[in-house]
BATIGU-311153 format. One record per residue (C-alpha): x, y, z; residue number from 0. Coordinates in steps of 0.001 Angstrom, whole numbers, plus 500000, padded with zeros to 6 digits. Example, Ala and Ser with C-alpha at 12.3 -4.5 7.8 and 13.67 -1.06 7.14 Angstrom:
% residues 2
{{512300,495500,507800},0}
{{513670,498940,507140},1}
This chain:
% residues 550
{{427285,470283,494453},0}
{{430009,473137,494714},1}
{{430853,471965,490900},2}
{{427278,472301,490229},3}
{{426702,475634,491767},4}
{{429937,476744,490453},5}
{{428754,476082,486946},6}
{{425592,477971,487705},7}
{{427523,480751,488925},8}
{{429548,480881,485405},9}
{{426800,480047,482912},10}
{{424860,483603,483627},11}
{{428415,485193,483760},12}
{{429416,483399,480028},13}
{{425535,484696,478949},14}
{{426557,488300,479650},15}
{{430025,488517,478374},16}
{{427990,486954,475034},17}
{{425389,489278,474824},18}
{{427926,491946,475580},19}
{{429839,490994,472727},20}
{{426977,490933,470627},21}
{{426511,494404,471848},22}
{{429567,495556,470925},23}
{{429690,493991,467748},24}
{{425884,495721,466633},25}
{{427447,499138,467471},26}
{{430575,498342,465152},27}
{{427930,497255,462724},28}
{{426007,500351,463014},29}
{{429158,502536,462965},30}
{{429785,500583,459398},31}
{{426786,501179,458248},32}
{{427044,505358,459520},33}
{{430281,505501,457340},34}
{{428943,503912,454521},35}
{{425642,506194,454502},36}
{{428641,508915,454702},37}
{{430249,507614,451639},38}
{{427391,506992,449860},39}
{{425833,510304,449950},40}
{{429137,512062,449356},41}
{{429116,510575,446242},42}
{{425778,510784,445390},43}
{{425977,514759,446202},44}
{{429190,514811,444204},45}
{{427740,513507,441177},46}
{{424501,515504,441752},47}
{{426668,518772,441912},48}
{{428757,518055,438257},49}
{{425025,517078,436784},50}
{{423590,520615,438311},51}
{{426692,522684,436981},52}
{{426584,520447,433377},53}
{{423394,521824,433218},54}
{{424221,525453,434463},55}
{{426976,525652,431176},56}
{{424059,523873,428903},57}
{{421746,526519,429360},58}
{{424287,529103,429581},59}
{{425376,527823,425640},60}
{{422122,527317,424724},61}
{{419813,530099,425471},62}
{{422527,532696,426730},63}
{{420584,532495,430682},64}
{{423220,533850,433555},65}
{{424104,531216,435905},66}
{{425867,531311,439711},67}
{{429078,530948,437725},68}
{{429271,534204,436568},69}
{{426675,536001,438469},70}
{{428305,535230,441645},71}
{{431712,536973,440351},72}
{{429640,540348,439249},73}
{{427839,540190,442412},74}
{{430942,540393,444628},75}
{{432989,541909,442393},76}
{{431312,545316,443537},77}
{{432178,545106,447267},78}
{{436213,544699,446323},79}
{{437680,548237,446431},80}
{{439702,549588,443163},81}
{{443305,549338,445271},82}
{{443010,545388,446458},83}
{{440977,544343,443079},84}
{{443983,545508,441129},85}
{{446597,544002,443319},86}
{{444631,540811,443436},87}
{{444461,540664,439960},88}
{{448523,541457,439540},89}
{{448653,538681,441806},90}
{{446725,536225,439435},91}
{{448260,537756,436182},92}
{{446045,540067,434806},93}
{{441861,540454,434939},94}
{{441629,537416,431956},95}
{{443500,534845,434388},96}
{{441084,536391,437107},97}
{{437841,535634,435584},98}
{{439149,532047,434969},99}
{{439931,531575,438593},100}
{{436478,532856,439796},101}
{{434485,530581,437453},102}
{{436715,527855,438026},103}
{{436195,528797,442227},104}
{{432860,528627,441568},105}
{{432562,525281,439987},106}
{{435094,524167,442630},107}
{{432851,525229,445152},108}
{{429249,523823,443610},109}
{{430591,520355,443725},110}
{{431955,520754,447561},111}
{{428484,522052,448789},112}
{{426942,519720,447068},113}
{{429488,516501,448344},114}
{{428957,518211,451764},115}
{{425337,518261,451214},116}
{{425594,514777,450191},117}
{{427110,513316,453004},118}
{{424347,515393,455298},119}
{{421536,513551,453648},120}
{{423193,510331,453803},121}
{{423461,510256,457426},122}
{{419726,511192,457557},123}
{{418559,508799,455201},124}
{{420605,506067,456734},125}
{{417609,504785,458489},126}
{{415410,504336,455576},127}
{{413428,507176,453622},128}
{{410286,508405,455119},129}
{{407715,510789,453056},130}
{{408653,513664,455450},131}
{{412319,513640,454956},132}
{{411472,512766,450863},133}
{{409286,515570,450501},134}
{{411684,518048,452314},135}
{{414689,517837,450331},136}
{{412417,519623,447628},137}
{{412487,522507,450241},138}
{{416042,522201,451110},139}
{{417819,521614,447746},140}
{{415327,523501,445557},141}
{{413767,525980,447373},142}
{{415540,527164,449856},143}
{{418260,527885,447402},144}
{{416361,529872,444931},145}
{{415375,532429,448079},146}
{{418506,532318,449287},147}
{{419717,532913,445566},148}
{{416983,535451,444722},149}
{{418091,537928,447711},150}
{{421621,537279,447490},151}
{{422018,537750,443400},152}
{{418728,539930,442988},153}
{{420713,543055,441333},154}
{{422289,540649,438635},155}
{{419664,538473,437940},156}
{{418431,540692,434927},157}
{{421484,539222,432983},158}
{{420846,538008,429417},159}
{{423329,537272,426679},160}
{{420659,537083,424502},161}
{{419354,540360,425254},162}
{{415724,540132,427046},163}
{{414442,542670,428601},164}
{{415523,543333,432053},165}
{{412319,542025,433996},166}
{{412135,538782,431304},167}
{{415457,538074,431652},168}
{{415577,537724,435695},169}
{{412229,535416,435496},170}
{{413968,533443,433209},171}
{{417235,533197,435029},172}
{{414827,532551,438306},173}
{{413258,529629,436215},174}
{{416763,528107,435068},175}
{{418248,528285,438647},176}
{{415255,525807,439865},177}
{{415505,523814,437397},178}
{{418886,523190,437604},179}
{{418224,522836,441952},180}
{{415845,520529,440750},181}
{{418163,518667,438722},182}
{{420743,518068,441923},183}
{{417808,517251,444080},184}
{{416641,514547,441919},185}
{{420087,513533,440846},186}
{{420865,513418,444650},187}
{{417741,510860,445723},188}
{{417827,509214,442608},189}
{{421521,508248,443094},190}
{{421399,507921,447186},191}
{{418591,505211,446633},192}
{{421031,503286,443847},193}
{{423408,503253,446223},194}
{{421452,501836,448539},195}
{{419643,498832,449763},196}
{{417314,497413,452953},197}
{{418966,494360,454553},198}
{{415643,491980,454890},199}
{{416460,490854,458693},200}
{{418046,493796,459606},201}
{{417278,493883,463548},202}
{{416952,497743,463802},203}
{{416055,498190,459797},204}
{{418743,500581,459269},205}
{{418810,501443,455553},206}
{{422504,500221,454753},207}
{{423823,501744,451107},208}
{{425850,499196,449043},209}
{{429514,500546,448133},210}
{{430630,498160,445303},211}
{{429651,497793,441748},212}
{{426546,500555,442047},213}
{{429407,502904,443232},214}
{{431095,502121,440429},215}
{{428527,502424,438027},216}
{{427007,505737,439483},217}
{{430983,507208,439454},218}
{{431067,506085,435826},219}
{{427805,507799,435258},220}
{{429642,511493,436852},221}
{{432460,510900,435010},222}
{{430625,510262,431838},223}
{{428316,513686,432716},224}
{{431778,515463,433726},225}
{{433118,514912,430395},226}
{{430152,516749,428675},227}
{{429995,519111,430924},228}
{{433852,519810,429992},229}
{{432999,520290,426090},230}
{{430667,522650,427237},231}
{{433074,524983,429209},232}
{{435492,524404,426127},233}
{{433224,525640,423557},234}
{{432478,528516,425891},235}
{{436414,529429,426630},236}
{{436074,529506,422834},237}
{{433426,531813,422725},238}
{{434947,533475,425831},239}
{{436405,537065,425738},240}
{{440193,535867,426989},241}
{{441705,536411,423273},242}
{{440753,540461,423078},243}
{{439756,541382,426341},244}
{{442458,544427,427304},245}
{{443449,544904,423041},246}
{{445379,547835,423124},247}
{{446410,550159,419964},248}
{{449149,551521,420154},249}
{{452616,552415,418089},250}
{{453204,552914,414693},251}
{{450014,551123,413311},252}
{{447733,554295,414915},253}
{{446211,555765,412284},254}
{{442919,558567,412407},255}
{{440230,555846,412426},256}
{{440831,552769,414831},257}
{{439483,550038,412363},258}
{{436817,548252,414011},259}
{{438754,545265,414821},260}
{{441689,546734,416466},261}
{{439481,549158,418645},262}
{{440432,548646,422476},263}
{{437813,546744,424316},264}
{{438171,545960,428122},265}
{{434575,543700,429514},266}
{{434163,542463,432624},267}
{{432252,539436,431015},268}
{{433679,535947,431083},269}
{{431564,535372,427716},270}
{{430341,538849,426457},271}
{{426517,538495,425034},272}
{{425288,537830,421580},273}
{{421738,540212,421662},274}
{{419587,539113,419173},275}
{{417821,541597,417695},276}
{{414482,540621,417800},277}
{{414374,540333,421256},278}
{{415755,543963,422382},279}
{{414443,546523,423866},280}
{{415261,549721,425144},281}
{{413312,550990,427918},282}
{{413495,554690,429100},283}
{{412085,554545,432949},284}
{{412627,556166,436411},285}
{{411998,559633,437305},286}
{{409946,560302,434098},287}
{{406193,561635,433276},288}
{{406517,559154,430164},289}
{{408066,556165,430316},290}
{{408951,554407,426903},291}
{{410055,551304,424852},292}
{{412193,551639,422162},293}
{{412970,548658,419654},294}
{{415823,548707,417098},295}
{{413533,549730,413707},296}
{{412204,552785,416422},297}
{{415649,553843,416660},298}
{{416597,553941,413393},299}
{{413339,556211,412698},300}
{{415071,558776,414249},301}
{{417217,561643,412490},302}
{{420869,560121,412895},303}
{{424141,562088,414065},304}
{{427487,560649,412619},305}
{{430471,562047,415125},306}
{{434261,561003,415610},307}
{{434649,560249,418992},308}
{{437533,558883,421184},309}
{{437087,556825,423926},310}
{{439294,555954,426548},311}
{{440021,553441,429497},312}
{{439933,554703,432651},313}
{{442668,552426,433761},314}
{{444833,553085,430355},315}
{{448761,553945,431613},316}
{{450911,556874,429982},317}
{{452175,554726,427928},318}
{{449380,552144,427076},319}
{{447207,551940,424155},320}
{{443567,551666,425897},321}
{{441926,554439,423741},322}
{{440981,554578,420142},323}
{{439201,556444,417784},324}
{{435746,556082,415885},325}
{{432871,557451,413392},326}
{{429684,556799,415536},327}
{{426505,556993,414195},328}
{{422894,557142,416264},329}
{{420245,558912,417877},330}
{{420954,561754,420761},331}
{{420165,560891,424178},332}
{{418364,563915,424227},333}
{{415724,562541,421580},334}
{{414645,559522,423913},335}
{{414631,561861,427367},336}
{{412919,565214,426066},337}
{{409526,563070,425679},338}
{{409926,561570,428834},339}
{{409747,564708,430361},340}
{{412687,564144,433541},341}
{{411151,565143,437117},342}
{{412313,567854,438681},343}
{{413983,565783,441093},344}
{{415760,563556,438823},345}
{{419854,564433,438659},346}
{{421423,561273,437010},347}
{{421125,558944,434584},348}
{{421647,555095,435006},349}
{{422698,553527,431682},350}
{{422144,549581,432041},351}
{{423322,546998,429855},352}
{{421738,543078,429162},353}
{{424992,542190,430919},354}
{{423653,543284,434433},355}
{{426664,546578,434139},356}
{{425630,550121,434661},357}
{{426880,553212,435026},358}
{{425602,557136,435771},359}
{{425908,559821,434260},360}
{{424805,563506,435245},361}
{{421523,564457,433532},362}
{{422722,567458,431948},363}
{{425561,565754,429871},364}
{{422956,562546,428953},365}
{{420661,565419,427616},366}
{{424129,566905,425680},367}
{{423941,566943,421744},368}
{{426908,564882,421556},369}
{{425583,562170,423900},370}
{{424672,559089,421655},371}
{{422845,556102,421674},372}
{{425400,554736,418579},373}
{{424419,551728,416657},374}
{{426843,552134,414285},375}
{{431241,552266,414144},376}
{{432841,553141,411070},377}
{{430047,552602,409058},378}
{{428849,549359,409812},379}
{{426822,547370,412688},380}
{{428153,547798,416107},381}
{{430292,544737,416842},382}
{{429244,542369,419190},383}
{{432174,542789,421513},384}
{{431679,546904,420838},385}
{{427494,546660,422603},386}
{{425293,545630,419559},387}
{{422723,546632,418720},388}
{{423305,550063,420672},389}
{{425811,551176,423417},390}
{{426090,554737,424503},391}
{{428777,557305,423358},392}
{{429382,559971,425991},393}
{{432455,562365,425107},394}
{{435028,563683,427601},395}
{{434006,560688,429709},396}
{{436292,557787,430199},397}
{{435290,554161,428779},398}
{{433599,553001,431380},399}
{{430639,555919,430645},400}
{{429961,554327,427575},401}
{{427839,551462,428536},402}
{{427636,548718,425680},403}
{{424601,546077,425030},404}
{{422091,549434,426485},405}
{{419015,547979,427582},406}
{{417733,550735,429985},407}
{{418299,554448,430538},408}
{{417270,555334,434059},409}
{{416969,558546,435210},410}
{{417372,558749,438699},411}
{{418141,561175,441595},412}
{{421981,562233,442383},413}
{{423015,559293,444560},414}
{{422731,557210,441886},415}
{{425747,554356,440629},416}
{{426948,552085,438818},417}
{{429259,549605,438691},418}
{{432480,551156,438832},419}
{{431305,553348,441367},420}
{{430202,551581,443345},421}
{{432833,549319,443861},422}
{{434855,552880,444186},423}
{{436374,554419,441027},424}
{{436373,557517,440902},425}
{{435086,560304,441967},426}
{{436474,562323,438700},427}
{{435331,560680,435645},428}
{{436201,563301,432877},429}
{{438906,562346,431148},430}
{{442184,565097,431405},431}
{{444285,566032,428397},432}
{{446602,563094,427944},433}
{{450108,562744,425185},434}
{{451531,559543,423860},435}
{{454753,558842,422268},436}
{{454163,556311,419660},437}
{{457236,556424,418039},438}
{{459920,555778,418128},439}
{{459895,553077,420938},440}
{{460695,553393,424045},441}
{{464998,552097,424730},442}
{{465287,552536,420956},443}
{{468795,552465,419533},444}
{{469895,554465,416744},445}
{{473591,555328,415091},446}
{{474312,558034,414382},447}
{{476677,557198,411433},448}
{{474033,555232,409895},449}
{{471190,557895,409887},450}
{{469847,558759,406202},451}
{{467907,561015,407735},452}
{{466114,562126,410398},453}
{{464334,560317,413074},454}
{{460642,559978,412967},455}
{{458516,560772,415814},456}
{{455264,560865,416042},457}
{{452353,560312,418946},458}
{{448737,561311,419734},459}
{{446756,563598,421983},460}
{{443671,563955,423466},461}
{{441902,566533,425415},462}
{{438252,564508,426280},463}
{{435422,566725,424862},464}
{{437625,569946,424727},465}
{{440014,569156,421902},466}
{{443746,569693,420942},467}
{{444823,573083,419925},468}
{{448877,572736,420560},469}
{{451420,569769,421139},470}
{{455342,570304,422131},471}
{{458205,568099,422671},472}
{{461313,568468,424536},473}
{{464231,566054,423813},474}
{{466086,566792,426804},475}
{{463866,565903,429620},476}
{{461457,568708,429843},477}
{{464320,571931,429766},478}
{{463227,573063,426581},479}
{{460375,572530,424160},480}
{{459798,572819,420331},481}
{{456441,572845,419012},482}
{{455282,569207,417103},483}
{{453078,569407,413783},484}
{{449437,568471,414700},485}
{{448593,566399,410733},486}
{{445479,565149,411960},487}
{{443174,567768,413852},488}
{{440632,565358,415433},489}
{{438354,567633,416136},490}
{{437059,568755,420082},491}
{{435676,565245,421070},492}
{{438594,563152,419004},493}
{{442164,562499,419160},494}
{{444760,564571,417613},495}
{{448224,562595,415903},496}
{{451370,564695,415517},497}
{{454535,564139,414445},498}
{{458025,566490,414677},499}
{{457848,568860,412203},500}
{{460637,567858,410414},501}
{{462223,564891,412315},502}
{{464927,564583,414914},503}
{{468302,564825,414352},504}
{{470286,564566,417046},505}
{{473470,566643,417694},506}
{{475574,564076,419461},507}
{{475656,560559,420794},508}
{{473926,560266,424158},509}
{{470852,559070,426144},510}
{{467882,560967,425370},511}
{{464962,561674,427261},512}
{{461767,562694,424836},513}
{{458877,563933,426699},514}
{{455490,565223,425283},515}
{{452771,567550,426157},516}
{{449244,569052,425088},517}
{{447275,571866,425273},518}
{{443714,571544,425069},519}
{{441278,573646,423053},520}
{{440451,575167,426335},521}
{{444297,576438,426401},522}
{{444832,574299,429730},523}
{{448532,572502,429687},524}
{{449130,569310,430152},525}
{{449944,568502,433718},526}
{{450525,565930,436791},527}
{{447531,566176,439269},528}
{{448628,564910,442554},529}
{{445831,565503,444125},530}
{{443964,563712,441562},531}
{{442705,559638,442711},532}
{{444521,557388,441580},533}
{{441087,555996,440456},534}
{{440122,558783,438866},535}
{{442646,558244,435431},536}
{{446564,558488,435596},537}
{{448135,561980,434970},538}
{{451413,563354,433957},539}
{{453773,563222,431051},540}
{{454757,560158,428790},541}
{{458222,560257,428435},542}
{{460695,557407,426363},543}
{{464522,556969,426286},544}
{{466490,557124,423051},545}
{{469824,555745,422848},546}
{{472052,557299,420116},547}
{{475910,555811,419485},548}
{{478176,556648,417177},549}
């Protein structure tokens, strides 16, 4: 009997330790099935997020619509300050290798959020799909995003490469962002549910995704959608501004007239646009009694003004070669803003271009006679990397003033800005009179006992809207100074070239310091401004070293 009730005793004990076990063992199952829900919607999101950005470059190639991966750049772009936006992009090696890192930090970051995302809706899903939870991932992956997008990118979601109007082209980016939302959100469910199967006697009914040969097949699928979406971004780095972004002319190839395709040309675009024609317009809005739409034929109705004009960068060095010269042809501001009678509390002038960048300028000097809306360069269409169809010329302004791709002129009251400004160039935009050395170069080395003749050197000048009227040179570091021959008189809102009258010849062997300066048609020297902001345009003297031996 004590045997007996001893085994009674242990079978209840042996019944729990079982059912214990069998506990256990469901929660190891469930925490299998947690991690493979995990898994599975990781990659599910990951492949969603390469099909959403293959499709972001598509339409980007295609019909020239902005996408995050460049709007996101030009939207934060403005909050960096002009000191730590140049240092970060010394850090990166120049503005070219910074674009490439933002677009490539975007991508980067598309395909986390949407892993991330993933793995969120595979640990929801992981006990089966209900309509509720089906029905919301419209909200949360589609859109949710576009709000959150809309606010977020709203003053740079007028970009078009192609050139739409303003309005048009941020309905139309609008419409590509939800379709490519879309695209993930379907990509994600359609590619969770592959992954994924309902064990038929599952006790709790836990939805339990397969990892195995549909993992396989769904990574092959990515991979296979990753590999088109890389010819895309390759035919776009083809496309893409990195091989003349920052041309500089310079040296002894300067000559009067830049030719068109050695002009300097700085863009902050990763891929500048392509306008087509047909599609532009030009609206004159804002403070205005008559607001107006201009398209290309209208322009050309007007009476056209051919000028030379110079335009500089306002980031060009002493010694760099960000400014060249031009024959501009087009219409003056003037003619587009007299009928639109400006209110008599408008002040500036917002110049916007189909690449979502703007700029201000003060109402009086858009309303100037040499203020153009140029559609043509040295006698031809407006290049595409120079703002076809039309770009503004604004003399005595630096570069930035002379907004290319114009799509809109603005007129606005005086807290108006752009760009630049806004992100904190400035506050002095007028250019000052600057002097180059062109040749000879800079650590040259001459001997003397092999001169045939003197030594050529020669440079330009320019004095913004106010001319050139005298250059001098000293060859010993600024003690004395001989006047230079001016052989090209540029005009008040062009470059002047020079040369030494007759040469140098040196005296002696030595080190040289040559040093040049200009006096504008206002008579105002050349000078250093140290009050001047360093964002405002660099000041001073361009000087070079010449080394003569015997």
């Amino acid at each position: 009997m004590l045997a007996a009730a001893s085994a009674a005793t242990t079978l209840p004990n042996e019944h729990n330790l079982i059912s214990t076990f069998r506990s256990n063992c469901k929660i190891d199952n469930r925490s299998m099935s947690r991690t493979k829900a995990l898994l599975a919607g990781v990659l599910a999101g990951t492949v969603a997020g390469i099909t959403m950005t293959t499709a972001m470059l598509l339409v980007a190639w295609l019909f020239g619509v902005a996408t995050p991966l460049v709007l996101i750049g030009d939207r934060l772009s403005v909050f960096i300050p002009p000191g730590p936006f140049l240092s970060i992009m010394g850090k990166v090696g120049g503005y070219n290798h910074l674009k490439q890192l933002g677009v490539g930090s975007t991508i980067a970051g598309q395909l986390l959020v949407g892993a991330i995302a993933g793995a969120v809706f595979g640990l929801i899903m992981r006990r089966g799909p209900s309509r509720r939870v089906t029905f919301a991932t419209v909200g949360i992956f589609v859109l949710a995003p576009i709000v959150v997008g809309a606010i977020a990118l709203w003053p740079v979601l007028g970009t078009s490469y192609r050139g739409l109007p303003i309005d048009a082209a941020r309905l139309i980016t609008l419409i590509s962002l939800a379709l490519c939302f879309f695209i993930f959100e379907r990509t994600l469910i359609t590619g969770f549910h592959f992954l994924s199967r309902r064990e038929p006697e599952s006790e709790d009914r836990e939805f339990s995704p397969t990892i195995g040969r549909r993992a396989l097949v769904l990574g092959g699928i990515g991979l296979l959608v990753a590999g088109g979406g890389a010819g895309l971004l390759r035919k776009l780095y083809r496309a893409a501004t990195f091989s003349y972004d920052g041309l500089q002319y310079k040296g002894r190839i300067v000559q009067p007239i830049t030719p068109n395709e050695s002009f300097y040309c700085v863009t902050k675009n990763v891929v500048d646009p392509r306008v087509n024609v047909d599609l532009w317009h030009l609206e004159i809005t804002g403070l205005v009694q008559n607001s107006a739409t201009y398209r290309f034929q209208d322009l050309k109705g007007f009476t056209p003004v051919e000028q030379k004009t110079t335009l500089m960068c306002i980031s060009n060095g002493l010694d760099a070669g960000l400014i060249s010269n031009a024959v501009w042809k087009g219409v003056p501001m003037h003619d587009l803003l007299d009928p639109a009678v400006p209110l008599s509390n408008s002040a500036r002038v917002r110049l916007l271009g189909v690449d979502n960048y703007s700029d201000t300028i003060p109402l009086e000097k858009a309303l100037d006679a040499t203020t153009l809306v140029a559609y043509e360069m040295n006698g031809a269409p407006l290049p595409h990397r120079h703002g076809y169809p039309a770009r503004v010329i604004v003399p005595g302004y630096f570069g930035e003033k002379h907004v290319k791709w114009l799509t809109r002129i603005e007129v606005a009251t005086a807290d108006a800005k752009g760009f630049y400004e806004t992100q904190g160039w400035g506050p002095d935009f007028i250019v000052p009179t600057r002097s180059r050395i062109d040749v000879p170069d800079h650590e040259s080395w001459f001997f003397l006992s092999k001169l045939a003749g003197p030594i050529e050197v020669k440079g330009m000048a320019f004095g913004g809207d106010r001319g050139i009227s005298r250059v001098e040179l000293s060859f010993d570091d600024g003690k004395t100074w001989d006047e230079a021959s001016i052989y090209y008189p540029g005009g008040d809102l062009a470059w002047s070239l020079w040369n030494a009258s007759n040469g140098w010849m040196p005296d002696e062997p030595g080190d040289y310091t040559i040093v040049v300066r200009a006096t504008d048609g206002e008579g105002d020297v050349q000078e250093w401004e140290p009050d001047r902001s360093p964002f405002s345009g660099a000041t001073g003297f361009h000087k070079i070293v010449v080394h003569i031996t015997a």
